[in-house]
Each structure stands twice: as C-alpha cells, then as structure tokens.
C-alpha positions, -999 to +999 in steps of 0.1 A: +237-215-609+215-202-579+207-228-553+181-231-528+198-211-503+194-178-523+161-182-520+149-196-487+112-187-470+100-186-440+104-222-431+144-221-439+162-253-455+133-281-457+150-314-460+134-328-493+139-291-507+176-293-511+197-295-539+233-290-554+228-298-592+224-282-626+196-305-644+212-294-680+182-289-693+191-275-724+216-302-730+195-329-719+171-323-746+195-330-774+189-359-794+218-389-787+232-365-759+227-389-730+246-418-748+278-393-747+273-390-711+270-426-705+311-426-717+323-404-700+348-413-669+327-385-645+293-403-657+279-425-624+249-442-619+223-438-590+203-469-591+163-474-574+145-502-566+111-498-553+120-456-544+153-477-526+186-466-534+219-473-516+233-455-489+267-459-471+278-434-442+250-410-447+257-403-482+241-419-517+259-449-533+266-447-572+286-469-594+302-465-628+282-473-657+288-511-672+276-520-703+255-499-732+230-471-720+199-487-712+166-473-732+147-462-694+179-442-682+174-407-668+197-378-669+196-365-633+219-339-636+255-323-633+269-324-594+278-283-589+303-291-562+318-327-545+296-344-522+324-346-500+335-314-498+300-305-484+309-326-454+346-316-449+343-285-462+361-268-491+398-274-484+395-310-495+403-317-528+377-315-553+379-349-571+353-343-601+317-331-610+292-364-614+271-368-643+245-383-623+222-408-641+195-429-627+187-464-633+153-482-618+159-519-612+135-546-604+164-568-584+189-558-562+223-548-583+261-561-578+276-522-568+306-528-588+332-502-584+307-484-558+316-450-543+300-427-512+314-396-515+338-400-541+353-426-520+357-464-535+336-486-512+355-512-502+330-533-482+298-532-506+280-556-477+279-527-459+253-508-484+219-504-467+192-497-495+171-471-476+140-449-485+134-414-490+119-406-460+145-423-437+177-409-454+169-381-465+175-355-437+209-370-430+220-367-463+241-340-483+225-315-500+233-331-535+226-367-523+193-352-506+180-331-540+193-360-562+175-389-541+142-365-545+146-361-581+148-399-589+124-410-570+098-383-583+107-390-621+108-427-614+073-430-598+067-405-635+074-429-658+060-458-637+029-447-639+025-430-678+041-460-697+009-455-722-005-426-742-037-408-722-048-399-755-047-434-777-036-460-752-003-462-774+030-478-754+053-444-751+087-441-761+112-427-738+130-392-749+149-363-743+172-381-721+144-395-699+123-365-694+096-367-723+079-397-735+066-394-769+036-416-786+046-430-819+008-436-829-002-392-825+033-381-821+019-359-787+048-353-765+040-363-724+060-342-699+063-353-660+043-339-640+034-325-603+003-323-583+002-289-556-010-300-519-015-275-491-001-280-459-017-258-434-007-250-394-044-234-381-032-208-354-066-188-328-067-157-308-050-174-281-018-190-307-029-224-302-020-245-332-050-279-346-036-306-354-060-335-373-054-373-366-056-388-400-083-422-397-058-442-415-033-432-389-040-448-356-053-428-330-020-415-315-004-397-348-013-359-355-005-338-382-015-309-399-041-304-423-038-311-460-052-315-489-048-311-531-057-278-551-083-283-571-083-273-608-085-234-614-078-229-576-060-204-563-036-217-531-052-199-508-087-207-520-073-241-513-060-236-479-094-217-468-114-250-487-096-277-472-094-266-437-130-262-437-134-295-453-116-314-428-123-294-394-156-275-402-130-243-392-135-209-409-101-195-417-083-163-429-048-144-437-032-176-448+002-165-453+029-189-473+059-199-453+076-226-478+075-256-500+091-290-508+084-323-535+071-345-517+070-376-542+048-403-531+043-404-555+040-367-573+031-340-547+048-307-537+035-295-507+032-260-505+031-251-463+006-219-450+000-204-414-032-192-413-061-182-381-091-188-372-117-167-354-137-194-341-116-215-326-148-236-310-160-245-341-138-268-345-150-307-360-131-335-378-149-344-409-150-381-395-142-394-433-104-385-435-097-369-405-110-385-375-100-360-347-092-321-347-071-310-312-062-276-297-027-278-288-011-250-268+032-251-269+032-263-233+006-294-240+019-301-275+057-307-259+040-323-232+022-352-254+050-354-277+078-360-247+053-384-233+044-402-263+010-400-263+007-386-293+036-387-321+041-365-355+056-365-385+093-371-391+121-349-396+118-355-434+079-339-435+070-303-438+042-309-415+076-310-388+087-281-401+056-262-396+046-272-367+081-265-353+084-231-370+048-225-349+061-239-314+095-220-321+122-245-322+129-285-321+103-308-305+111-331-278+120-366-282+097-391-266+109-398-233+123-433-229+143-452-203+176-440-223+170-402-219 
C-alpha cells in the first residue's frame, strides 16, 4: 500500500495529512463483515466524544471491544505497521496489526483494558481526552491519519441521520460508510467540501495575510474560502482572493493539501501573485484587515506577539512557513 510519503508536494508532510492504514475498502463493503472484525483478538476500538478521543504519551488510546457490535460502529481501517515501532523504530517487536474501529459516545467511557501504543495502560486516570487540533501534530502517523478519519466520518453521520430526498431516518451500512434509506432505497455516501487556502506573494515577495472579524484583532491568516459548484481550483483561488482583499491575482500554483474536518473540509493550499500590490482592501464582512508582511516584519510581530497565527496543526502554518522559509518564532516570553 502506498502512503503519503510517496507522494508528497511542495508543502512536505502536513500534519492532518498523514496516515499509516489500509481502509479495506473492498472488505469493508461486505455485508456482516464488520461483525467478524468486532471478534477478532487484533480488533480495538477508538472511541469520540464531541471530536474528543483519548490520548496517553502522545499517542491515541484504544480499548478492546466489550460486548455485541454496536449498529453506529465504523470500520476505520487495518494499522499497516505498530504504532510503536514508528516511535522506536523497527527493531522493536512488532506486536500486531489493529483493526481499528470507532465508536462515538455521548459520556465519557470506562477504558477498560486500554492500550497507547500497544502498551496496556496501567494508570487510565492518566488519559487526557484531547482534540484534533491540539494532538494532532504530536501524534504518530497512524494515530494522526486515524484521529482525522474518525473525526471526519463522525461529524458525517452526525449530520445526515435523514434522507435529503424523503426525510426518511437512514440506516447505517457497509460497515459505517453508506447509509441507506429504507423508504427510496437511495444509497448516501460521506462526503467532503474543497476550500482554498491561498499565501498572496508581490513584486517585492511580501506575503497578505487577512485578520478574520471573528478573530480578534491580533490573529492573521491566510485567505480562504470554498469552491463553488462547477469551479475550477484555480477559478477559486483567483475569486476568493478578490472577494476578500479587492486583490487581482495570477499563476496560482498548488503546493499541497490536507482534511481539515470541522466539520468536512479539505483544504487544498496555493501560492499565487499579485501585480498590484496597493490595491489591496479587506472586504470588511469576513475579513476585517488585509496586511503586507515582509519576512523581517512578519518574524518580528510574531516574536513580539503582536499578532499571532494559526497552529502547527493548520495548513495556513505550513504555507505561510513554506513562504518565509522555515519555522516561525515563538512569541517572546519571560521564559525564552
């Protein structure tokens, strides 16, 4: 199975674009095949509450299934190597390859017979349930692409328990990845909405960055938005960056892409320049401010604080890191 390493852009390993399993989806799609994966001594569960899920020393928490399959469980996939052995490397011992299935409760769980990394927890108060967002850059590449993947097809099926066609309650198939109307027989798959992500570069190589209205006044990002029906990507990266900064743009160029699921995006990142640099103008409706940023003042603000931007977990980082040509500075604090 090819992973996302044979295949890496411009933009290199993103964190939310990592991943170490085989989906099965060709077995998953066999009728009764999930309840013979719920008995078998590799099957574990991952469990979710509110896009939560447990985390002990940096890796993902799962537990051995208790009980009958429940009807809303989701075949995540087949682990293609040890989560530990990504950590110590591949002299240790491989112990076994997970069947990973997810589980979305609406209380917190008793972890019974919990491991982290194929190791037994022994001290299940220590369990943090953490989000997305905060674990996953410090997380394996299976725990990272797995985490992604549950919390994607969860926020799925939270949100299309009912047929779009009838209004019909939906019945949960194909090992959690098709729900199926009883009352038209139509067949719903998940689904996943395109956003551009765009750094805006001029003549001189200074990058805009937009501070979002909902924001705060100190957080900037780059420019974003969703492709419209029968839109091309770059008509969408040329639209939107007009939209939001009044900026006439060219030559986007595509430098790499991640899920983003909050709740169904994937964010497709572009570079792309413009030749009128002064025209620049926030919308005022969803970006209130558009700034110039040379490397110098952009490592400047961020080391000061005076501005902050997204996390390590965002591929607005990435590109505006791949633009300034290497890590960011921390915000300077008494500490450092």
């Amino acid at each position: 199975m090819r992973t996302s390493d044979d295949i890496l852009p411009a933009l290199g390993r993103l964190p939310l674009a990592r991943e170490n399993v085989d989906r099965g989806c060709e077995e998953r799609a066999r009728e009764g095949w999930l309840d013979q994966v719920w008995e078998q001594p590799d099957a574990r569960v991952l469990w979710l509450i509110g896009g939560r899920a447990p985390v002990l020393g940096g890796q993902l928490v799962l537990v051995r299934p208790d009980g009958d399959l429940p009807d809303d469980a989701v075949y995540l996939g087949r682990s293609a190597t040890d989560a530990e052995q990504e950590v110590h490397g591949s002299d240790q011992e491989t112990r076994s390859r997970a069947e990973l299935i997810l589980l979305v409760a609406d209380e917190q769980p008793t972890l019974t017979r919990g491991e982290a990394g194929g190791r037994p927890v022994d001290q299940p108060e220590d369990v943090a349930w953490v989000g997305l967002r905060d674990a996953a850059a410090a997380l394996t590449d299976r725990d990272a692409g797995v985490f992604v993947e549950a919390v994607a097809i969860a926020n799925w099926h939270a949100g299309h328990t009912h047929c779009p066609r009838c209004g019909t309650p939906t019945a949960i198939t194909q090992s959690g990845w098709v729900r199926v109307c009883p009352q038209d027989r139509s067949e719903h798959f998940p689904r996943t909405d395109p956003a551009i992500i765009v750094t805006v570069t001029d003549r001189d190589d200074r990058v805009l960055l937009g501070n979002n209205a909902a924001w705060g006044p100190a957080m900037y990002s780059t420019l974003a938005g969703f492709v419209e029906p029968g839109e091309s990507l770059e008509a969408a990266v040329i639209r939107e960056v007009h939209e939001e900064s009044n900026l006439r743009i060219h030559s986007p160029v595509y430098l790499g892409s991640q899920p983003w699921p909050f709740p169904q995006s994937l964010m497709l990142g572009y570079t792309a320049v413009t030749d009128h640099p002064d025209e620049a103008d926030a919308d005022r409706d969803e970006v209130a401010h558009v700034r110039w940023f040379t490397r110098a003042e952009l490592e400047e603000t961020v080391a000061s604080g005076d501005i902050t931007i997204p996390g390590a977990a965002s591929i607005s980082r990435a590109l505006i890191e791949h633009w300034y040509g290497g890590p960011l500075p921390e915000p300077r604090t008494l500490q450092n």
